[in-house]
Each structure stands twice: as C-alpha cells, then as structure tokens.
C-alpha positions, -999 to 999 in steps of 0.1 A, spaced: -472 523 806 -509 519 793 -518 520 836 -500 553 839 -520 567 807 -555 553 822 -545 566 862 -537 602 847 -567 600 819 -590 592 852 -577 623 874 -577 646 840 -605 674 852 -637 675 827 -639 706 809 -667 726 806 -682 735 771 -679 769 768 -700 795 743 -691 806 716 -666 838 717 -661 830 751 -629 831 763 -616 796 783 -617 798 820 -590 799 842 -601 761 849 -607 751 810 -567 766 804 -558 745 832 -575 714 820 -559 719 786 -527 722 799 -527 694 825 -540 672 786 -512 681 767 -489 679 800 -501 641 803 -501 633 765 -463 646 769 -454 622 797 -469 591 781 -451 598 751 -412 602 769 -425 572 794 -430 548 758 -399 565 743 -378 553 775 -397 518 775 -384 516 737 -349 526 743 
C-alpha cells in the first residue's frame, strides 16, 4: 500500500505556481485532479487492506 502511494506520488506532475487572479491551466486542473484522483485510490486500497 505505502509502495502504491510513493510510485503514484513520484509520477504526480509538478504544478506550476500561478499569479495571482490567474486562472489554473489546463495542465494545473489536470494536476489537481490526477492529486485528489490518487489521494482517492490510496484511501479505497487501505479500506480493502482493512476489511
């Protein structure tokens, strides 16, 4: 489980800092998105360990 969470933390792209009032990037929304997607699998993949 912690592998999985270091292998997908390792590919997760760096975002970019962006300026104030500036909208995200079609790359920053992606980043964000492929985060919360990861932080989602880690948690079901530590639920089924527990189960």
């Amino acid at each position: 489980m912690l592998a999985v969470t270091i292998v997908s933390g390792l590919f997760a792209p760096a975002i970019p800092p962006a300026a104030a009032g500036e909208p995200l990037t079609a790359i920053q929304a992606m980043a964000i998105v492929y985060a919360v997607q990861s932080v989602v699998v880690a948690i079901l993949a530590a639920r089924a360990e527990w189960l």
